[in-house]
NUSE-665649 format. One line per field, with one value per residue (C-alpha): residue number from 1; x, z, y. Coordinates in nm, 4 decimals. Example, Ala and Ser with C-alpha at 12.3 -4.5 7.8 and 13.67 -1.06 7.14 Angstrom:
% residues 2
fike: (1	2)
east: (1.2300	1.3670)
up: (0.7800	0.7140)
north: (-0.4500	-0.1060)
//
This chain:
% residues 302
fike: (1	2	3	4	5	6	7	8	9	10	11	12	13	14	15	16	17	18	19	20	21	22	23	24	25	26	27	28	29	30	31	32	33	34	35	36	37	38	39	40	41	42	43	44	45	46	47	48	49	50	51	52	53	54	55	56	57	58	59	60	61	62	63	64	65	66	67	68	69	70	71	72	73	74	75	76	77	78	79	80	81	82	83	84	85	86	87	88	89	90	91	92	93	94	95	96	97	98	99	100	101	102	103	104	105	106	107	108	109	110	111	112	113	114	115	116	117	118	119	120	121	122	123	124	125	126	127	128	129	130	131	132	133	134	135	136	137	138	139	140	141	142	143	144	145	146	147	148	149	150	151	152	153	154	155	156	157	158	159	160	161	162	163	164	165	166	167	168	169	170	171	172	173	174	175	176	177	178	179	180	181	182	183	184	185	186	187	188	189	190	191	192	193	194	195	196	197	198	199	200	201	202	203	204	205	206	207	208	209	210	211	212	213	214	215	216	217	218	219	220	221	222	223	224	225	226	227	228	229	230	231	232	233	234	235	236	237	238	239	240	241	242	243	244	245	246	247	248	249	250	251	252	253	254	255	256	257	258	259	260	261	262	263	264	265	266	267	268	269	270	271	272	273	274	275	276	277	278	279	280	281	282	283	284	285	286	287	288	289	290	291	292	293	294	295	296	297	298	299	300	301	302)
east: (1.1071	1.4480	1.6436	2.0218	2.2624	2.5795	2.8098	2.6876	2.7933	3.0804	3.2843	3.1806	3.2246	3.4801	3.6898	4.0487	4.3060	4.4321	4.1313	4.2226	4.1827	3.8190	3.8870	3.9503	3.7266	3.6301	3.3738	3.1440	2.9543	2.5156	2.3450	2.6154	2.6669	3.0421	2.9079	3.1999	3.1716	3.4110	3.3737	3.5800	3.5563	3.4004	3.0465	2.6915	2.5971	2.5839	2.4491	2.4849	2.3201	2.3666	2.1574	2.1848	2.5262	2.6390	2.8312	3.0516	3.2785	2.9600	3.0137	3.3844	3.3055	3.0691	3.2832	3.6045	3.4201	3.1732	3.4163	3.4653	3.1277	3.0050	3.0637	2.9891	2.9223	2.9251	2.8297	2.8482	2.5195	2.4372	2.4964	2.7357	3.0840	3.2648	2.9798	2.8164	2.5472	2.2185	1.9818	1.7742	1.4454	1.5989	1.3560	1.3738	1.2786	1.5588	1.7870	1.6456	1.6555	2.0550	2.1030	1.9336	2.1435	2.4642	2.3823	2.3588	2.6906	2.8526	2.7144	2.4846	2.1419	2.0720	2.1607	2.0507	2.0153	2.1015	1.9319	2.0000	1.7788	1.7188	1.9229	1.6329	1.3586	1.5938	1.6287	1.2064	1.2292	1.4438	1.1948	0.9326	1.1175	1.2747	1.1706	1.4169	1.7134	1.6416	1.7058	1.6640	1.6359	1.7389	1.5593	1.7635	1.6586	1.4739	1.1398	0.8086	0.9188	0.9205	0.5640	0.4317	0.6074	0.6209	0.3409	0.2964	0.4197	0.7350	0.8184	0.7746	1.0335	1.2762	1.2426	1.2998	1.6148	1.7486	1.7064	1.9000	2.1362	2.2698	2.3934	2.6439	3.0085	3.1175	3.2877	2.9344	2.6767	2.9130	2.8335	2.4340	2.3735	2.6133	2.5296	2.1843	2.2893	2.3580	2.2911	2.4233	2.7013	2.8324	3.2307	3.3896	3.5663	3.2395	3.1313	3.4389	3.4699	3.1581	3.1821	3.4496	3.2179	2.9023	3.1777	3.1815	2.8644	2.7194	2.4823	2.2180	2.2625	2.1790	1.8613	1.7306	1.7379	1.5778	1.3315	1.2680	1.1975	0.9319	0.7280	0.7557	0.5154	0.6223	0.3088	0.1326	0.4753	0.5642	0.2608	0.3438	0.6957	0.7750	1.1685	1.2779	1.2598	1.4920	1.3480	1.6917	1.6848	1.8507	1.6484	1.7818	1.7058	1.5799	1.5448	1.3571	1.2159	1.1659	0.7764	0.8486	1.0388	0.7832	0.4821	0.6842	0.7347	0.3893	0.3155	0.5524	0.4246	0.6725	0.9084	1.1456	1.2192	1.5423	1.6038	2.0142	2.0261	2.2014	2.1708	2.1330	2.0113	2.3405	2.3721	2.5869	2.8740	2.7559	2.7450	2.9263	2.9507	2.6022	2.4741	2.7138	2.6066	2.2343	2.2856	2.4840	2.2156	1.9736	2.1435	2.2443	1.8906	1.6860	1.7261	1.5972	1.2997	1.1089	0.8464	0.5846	0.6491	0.4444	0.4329	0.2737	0.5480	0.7573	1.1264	1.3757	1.6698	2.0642)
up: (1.5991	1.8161	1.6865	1.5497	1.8426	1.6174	1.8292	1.7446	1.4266	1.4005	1.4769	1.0972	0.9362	1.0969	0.9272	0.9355	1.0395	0.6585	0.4829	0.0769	-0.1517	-0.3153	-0.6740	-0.9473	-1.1576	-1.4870	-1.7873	-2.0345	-2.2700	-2.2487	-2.4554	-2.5122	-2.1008	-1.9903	-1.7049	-1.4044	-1.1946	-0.9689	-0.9661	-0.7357	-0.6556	-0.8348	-0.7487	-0.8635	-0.9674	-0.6548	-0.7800	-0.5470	-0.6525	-0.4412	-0.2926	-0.4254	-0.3278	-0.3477	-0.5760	-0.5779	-0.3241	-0.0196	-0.0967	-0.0162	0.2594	0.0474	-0.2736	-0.0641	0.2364	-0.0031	-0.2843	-0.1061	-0.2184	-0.5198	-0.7917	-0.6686	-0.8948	-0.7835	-1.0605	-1.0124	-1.1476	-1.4261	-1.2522	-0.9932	-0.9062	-1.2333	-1.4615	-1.7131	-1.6557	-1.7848	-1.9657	-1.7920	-1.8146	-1.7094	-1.5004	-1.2796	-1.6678	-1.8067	-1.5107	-1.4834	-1.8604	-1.8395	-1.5780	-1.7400	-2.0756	-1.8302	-1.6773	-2.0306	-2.0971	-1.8176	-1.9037	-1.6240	-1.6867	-1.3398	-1.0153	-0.6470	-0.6523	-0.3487	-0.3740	-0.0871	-0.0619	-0.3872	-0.5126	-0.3446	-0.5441	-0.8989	-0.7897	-0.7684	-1.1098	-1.2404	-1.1240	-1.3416	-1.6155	-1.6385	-1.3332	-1.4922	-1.4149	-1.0156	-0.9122	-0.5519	-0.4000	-0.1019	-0.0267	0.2501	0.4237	0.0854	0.0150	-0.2307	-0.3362	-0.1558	-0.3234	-0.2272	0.1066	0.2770	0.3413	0.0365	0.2079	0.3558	-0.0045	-0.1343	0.1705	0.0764	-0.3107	-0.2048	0.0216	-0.2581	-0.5235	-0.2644	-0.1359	-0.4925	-0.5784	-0.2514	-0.2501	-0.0955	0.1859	0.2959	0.1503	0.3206	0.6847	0.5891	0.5129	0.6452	1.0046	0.9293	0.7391	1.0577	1.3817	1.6856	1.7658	1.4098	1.3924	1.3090	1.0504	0.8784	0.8672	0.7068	0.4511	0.3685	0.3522	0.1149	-0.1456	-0.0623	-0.1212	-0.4971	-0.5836	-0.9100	-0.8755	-1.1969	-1.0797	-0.7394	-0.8761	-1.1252	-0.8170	-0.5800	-0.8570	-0.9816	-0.5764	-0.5275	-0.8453	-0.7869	-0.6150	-0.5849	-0.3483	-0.6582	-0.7818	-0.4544	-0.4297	-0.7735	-0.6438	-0.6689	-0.6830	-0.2764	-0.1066	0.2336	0.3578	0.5556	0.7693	1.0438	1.3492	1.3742	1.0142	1.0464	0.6670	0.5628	0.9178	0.9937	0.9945	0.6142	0.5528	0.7588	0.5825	0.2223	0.3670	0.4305	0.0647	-0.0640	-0.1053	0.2027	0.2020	0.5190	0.7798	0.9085	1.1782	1.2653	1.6061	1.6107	1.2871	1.0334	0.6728	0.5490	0.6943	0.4307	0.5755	0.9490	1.0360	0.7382	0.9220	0.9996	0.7122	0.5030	0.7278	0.6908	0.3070	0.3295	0.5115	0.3377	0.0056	0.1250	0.2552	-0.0484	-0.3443	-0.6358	-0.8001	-1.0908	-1.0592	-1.2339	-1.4539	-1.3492	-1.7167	-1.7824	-1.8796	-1.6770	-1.6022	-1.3372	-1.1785	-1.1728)
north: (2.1266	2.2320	2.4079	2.3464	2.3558	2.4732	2.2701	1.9481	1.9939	2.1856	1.8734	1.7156	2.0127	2.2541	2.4840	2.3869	2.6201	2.6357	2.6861	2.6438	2.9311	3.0229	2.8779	3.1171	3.2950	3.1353	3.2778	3.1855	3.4125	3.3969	3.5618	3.8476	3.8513	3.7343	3.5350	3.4683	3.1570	2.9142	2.5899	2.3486	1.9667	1.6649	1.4444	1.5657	1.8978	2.1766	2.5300	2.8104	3.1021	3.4351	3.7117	4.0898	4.2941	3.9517	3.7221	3.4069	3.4974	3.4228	3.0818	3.0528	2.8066	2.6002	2.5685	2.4121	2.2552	2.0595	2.0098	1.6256	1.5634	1.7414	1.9669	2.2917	2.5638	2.9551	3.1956	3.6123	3.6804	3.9594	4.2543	4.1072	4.0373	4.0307	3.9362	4.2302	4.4275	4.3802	4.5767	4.8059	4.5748	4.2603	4.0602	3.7186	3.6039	3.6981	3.5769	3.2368	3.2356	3.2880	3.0592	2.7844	2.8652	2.8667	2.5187	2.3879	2.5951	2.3916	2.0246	2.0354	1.8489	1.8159	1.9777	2.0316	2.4249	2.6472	2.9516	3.2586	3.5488	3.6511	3.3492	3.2090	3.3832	3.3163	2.9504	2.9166	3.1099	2.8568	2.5681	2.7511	2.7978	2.4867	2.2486	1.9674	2.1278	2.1215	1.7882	1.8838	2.3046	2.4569	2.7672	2.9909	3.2971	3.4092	3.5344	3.4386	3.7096	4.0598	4.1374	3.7882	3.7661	4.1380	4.4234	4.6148	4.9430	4.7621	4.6607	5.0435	5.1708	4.8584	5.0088	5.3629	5.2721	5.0816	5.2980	5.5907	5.4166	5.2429	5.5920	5.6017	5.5390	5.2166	5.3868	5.5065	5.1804	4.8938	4.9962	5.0978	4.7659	4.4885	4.4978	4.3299	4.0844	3.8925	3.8474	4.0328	3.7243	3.7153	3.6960	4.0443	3.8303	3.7238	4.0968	4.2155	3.9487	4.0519	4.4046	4.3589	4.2105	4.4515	4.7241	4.5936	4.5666	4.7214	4.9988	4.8980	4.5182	4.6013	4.8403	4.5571	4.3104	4.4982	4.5935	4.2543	4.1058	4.4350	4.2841	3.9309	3.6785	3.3379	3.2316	2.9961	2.8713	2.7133	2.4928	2.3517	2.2351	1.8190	1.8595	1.7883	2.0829	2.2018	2.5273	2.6602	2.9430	3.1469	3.2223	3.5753	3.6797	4.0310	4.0670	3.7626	3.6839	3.3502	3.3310	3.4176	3.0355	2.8809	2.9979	2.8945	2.5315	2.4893	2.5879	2.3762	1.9950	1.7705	2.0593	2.0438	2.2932	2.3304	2.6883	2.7646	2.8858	3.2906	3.3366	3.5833	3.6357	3.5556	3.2167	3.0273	3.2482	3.3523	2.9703	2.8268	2.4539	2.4225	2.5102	2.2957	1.9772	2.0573	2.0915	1.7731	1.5827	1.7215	1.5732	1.1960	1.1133	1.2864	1.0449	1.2341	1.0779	1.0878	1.3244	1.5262	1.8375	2.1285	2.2158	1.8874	1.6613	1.4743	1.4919	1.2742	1.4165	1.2352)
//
């Protein structure tokens, strides 16, 4: 497979010099959680669900480029952005839980779920818990988990540095861990948009994320998944390597490969055009179709 040449797409999806505002911030209350979200456009369900020392504000780029086409749907996670902060115990269970009672919030039966990093891990959770929900899922530079997906001793140093580095001041975390998030050729206006974000993250949030990927192995789940499946993933990811999305596309029944050329874990924003056209694509040639509940039933996506 070749990989993306970022060019030939940049024509169908380019920025334009005026790019419109990231929509406001709206809430609903979960569960006793004020949950923030944006939400921008009109057309079929789009759920983008973020990595850790993330929230909404990644997606900028998806939520006004695809607004054209769908209904895209950002929310700031518990213990992101401007949501609340969980309990101490709260698992991928509990998240995928919430999100499922915040779709249901919003109206949404049935959506194509993006899920990056651990947005990718919550978005397989979500499948499990309630596989009718995911009309179609894009995976992106995520993981089976970091216990089903990295050496057990790489997962105990990525727990340790975590678990340090939550207690230090944003002044101090933003440059420890934004520089590999991308790859070498990443805009300097990519790295400080996201450095502004990383420098609000929420300690606990970021502690219960971390500590939810270290016990959580995906590796069974993904063989189970019928929803259409795009595997999307920057060649340059030095977090989630790529060897990592090819190994979870061959466990997922006719899930589809697609590698960005010079790019990093956080691809949505590093090369915001091509992923937006391979999402796009991705969309417009997978017509969702009824198809068999892992839990035994069966369920068809709108």
């Amino acid at each position: 497979m070749e990989p993306l040449h970022i060019g030939e797409v940049s024509r169908l999806m380019a920025r334009s010099d005026r790019t419109p505002a990231i929509p406001e911030l709206d809430r609903i209350e979960i569960d006793g959680l004020s949950i923030a979200y944006r939400r921008s456009g009109t057309g079929p369900a789009l759920v983008l669900l973020h990595g850790f020392l993330c929230d909404s504000r990644c997606w900028r780029r998806q939520l006004t480029d695809l607004a054209d086409h769908f209904t895209v749907i950002a929310w700031d996670a518990p213990g992101a952005g401007s949501s609340s902060d969980p309990v101490d115990d709260f698992s991928f269970a509990d998240w995928s839980r919430c999100l499922a009672a915040f779709l249901d919030g919003l109206g949404v039966a049935s959506a194509t779920i993006v899920g990056l990093s651990w947005g990718g891990v919550l978005a397989q959770e979500l499948y499990r818990h309630r596989p009718s929900l995911v009309a179609r899922l894009v995976l992106a530079d995520t993981y089976a988990g970091w216990k089903g997906s990295l050496p057990e001793t790489a997962v105990a140093q990525r727990l340790a540095r975590c678990e340090h580095d939550s207690a230090l001041p944003p002044a101090e975390f933003v440059p420890r861990w934004v520089p590999e998030m991308f790859s070498e050729s990443a805009p300097a206006v990519v790295r400080e948009e996201l450095g502004t974000i990383f420098a609000d993250f929420h300690p606990r949030g970021f502690r219960l994320m971390a500590k939810s990927l270290g016990e959580t192995d995906t590796t069974d789940l993904l063989r189970t998944i019928r929803a259409p499946t795009l595997v999307l993933w920057g060649d340059a990811d030095s977090r989630s390597p790529l060897a990592i999305g090819r190994h979870m596309q061959s466990l997922i029944p006719q899930a589809e490969l697609r590698v960005m050329e010079r790019t990093g874990h956080v691809s949505n924003m590093e090369q915001a055009a091509a992923f937006n056209e391979l999402l796009l694509s991705f969309v417009q040639r997978s017509p969702v179709r009824s198809w068999e509940d892992p839990s035994g039933g069966s369920a068809s996506g709108s």
